[in-house]
Residue, then its C-alpha position, 0 to 999 in steps of 0.5 A: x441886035x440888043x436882047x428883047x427881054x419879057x418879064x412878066x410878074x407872077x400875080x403873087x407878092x414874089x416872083x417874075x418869068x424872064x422871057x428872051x433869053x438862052x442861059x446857055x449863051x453869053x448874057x450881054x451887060x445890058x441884058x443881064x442888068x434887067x435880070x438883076x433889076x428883076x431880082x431886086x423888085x420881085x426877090x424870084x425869078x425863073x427861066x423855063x425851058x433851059x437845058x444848061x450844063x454845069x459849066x454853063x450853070x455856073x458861067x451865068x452863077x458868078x454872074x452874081x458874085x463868086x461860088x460858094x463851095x457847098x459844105x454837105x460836099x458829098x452831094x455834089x457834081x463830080x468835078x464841080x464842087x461847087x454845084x450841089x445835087x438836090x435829089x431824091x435818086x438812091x444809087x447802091x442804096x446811098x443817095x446821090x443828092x441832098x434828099x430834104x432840103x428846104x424842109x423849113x423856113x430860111x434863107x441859103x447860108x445865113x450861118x456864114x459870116x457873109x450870107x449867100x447873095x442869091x441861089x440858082x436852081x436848074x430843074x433836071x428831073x421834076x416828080x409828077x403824080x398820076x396826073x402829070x401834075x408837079x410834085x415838090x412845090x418850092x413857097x417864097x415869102x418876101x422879108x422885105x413886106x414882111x418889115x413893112x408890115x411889122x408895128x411900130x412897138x414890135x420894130x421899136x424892140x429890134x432895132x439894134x438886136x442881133x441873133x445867132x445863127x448856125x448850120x448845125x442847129x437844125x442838125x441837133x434839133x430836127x435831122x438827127x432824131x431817131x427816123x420816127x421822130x421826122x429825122x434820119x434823112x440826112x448823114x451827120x455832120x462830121x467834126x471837120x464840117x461842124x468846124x468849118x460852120x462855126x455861128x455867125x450873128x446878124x442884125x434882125x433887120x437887115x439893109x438890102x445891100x442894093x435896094x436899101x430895103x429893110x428886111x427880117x433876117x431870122x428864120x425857124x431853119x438856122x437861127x438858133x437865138x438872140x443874142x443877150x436873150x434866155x432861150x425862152x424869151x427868144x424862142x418867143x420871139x423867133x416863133x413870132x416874127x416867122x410867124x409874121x413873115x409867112x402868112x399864108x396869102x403871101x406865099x409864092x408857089x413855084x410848080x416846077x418844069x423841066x428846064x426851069x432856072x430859078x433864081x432867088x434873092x436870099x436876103x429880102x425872101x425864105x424859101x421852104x420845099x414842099x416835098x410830097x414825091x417818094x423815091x422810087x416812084x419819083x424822081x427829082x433831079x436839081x443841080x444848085x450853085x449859090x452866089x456869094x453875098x455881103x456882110x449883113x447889115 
């Protein structure tokens, strides 16, 4: 008998909830073709209600292409190495899980020569206040509405440019100041980390590799400049097109459940967390495996 699948579009200018289908069991071909399509013209699905292992996790993941193995490697799964911890859980004082992920604008993986396709999160563990109500909210805004709402004089000046993007840029602009100044969250990277993320460049805009959409493809977390550009000018520019990228009545808001996969497109959406929950009075748990995509293009 042929899957009954539902997908029920949010409201917003992203996201849709696929009904009919248990992630723990095999996802037929024909099923898994309308999960796709969904992904392609909503940028962000969820599935509530599912209770997947990591085996299970990543089954469904690779779906989508193969595994990246995550490089802040001290959070994630023992024996899954490709599935990274997303927590705020202390355990002898050390956090078990990347504890402030998604604290700014950005698309997964955009420092690596081949950006990741799509992301996969698995809530375990969702904070909520004294009103039962979800704490860590996670916003999405599509690149691809962003382009087409770009003028003429300012898609004109892009055509043809390239930026700089970087893992450690973040790191040396934002993580490692001193705890008063915002930064303190995070280890610091070692030398074998930052040399295994050297800089990648990307066109600006860049092609859906499966809709064939153009989207902007720079963001305030890892684009670190432009190329043939002075920092100023470019970071001008960088301020401009996020700031036309994520306008607020655009936004997608996804309150977390128990349960929930969520799953988004990393090249036609930016995803920012919210935070707003605080260990040990919450406690959030997520396991996240990315999918491998395609040299921008």
């Amino acid at each position: 008998m042929a899957t009954v699948i539902q997908v029920i579009p949010t409201g917003a200018h992203a996201g849709a909830e696929i009904r009919g289908i248990d992630l723990r069991e095999e996802v037929s071909a024909a099923a898994f073709l309308q999960v796709e399509n969904a992904l392609h013209e909503h940028g962000v699905i969820f599935f509530r209600g599912q209770r997947v292992s990591p085996v299970q996790q990543e089954r469904f993941s690779r779906r989508f292409g193969e595994l990246e193995t995550p490089v802040l490697e001290q959070y994630t799964v023992p024996g899954f190495p490709n599935v990274l911890i997303l927590s705020n859980v202390l355990q002898d004082g050390r956090p078990v899980g990347l504890v402030d992920a998604g604290r700014f604008w950005h698309s997964d993986s955009t420092y690596r020569p081949a950006p990741a396709r799509c992301s996969l999160l698995h809530a375990i563990e969702v904070p909520t206040d004294d009103a039962g109500r979800p704490l860590g909210d996670t916003l999405f805004i599509r690149t691809d509405l962003a382009y087409d709402r770009l003028s003429p004089e300012v898609r004109e000046r892009l055509q043809g440019l390239r930026a700089r993007h970087s893992f450690s840029h973040p790191y040396e602009k934002h993580y490692d100041k001193p705890a008063s100044e915002g930064g303190g969250q995070r280890d610091k990277l070692t030398d074998e980390q930052r040399q295994r993320t050297p800089e990648s460049i990307h066109p600006v805009v860049r092609t859906h590799p499966f809709t064939g959409r153009k989207c902007v493809y720079v963001n305030e977390g890892l684009t670190a400049g432009f190329v043939g550009m002075e920092e100023l000018e470019g970071e001008a520019l960088l301020q401009q097109l996020c700031t036309l990228c994520t306008p607020e009545d655009m936004v997608y808001r996804h309150q977390w459940q128990v349960g929930d996969v969520l799953i988004w497109d990393n090249c036609m959406t930016q995803h920012r967390a919210t935070g707003g929950y605080e260990w040990p009075r919450h406690r959030r748990y997520i396991h996240r495996t990315t999918s491998k995509g395609s040299v921008p293009f």
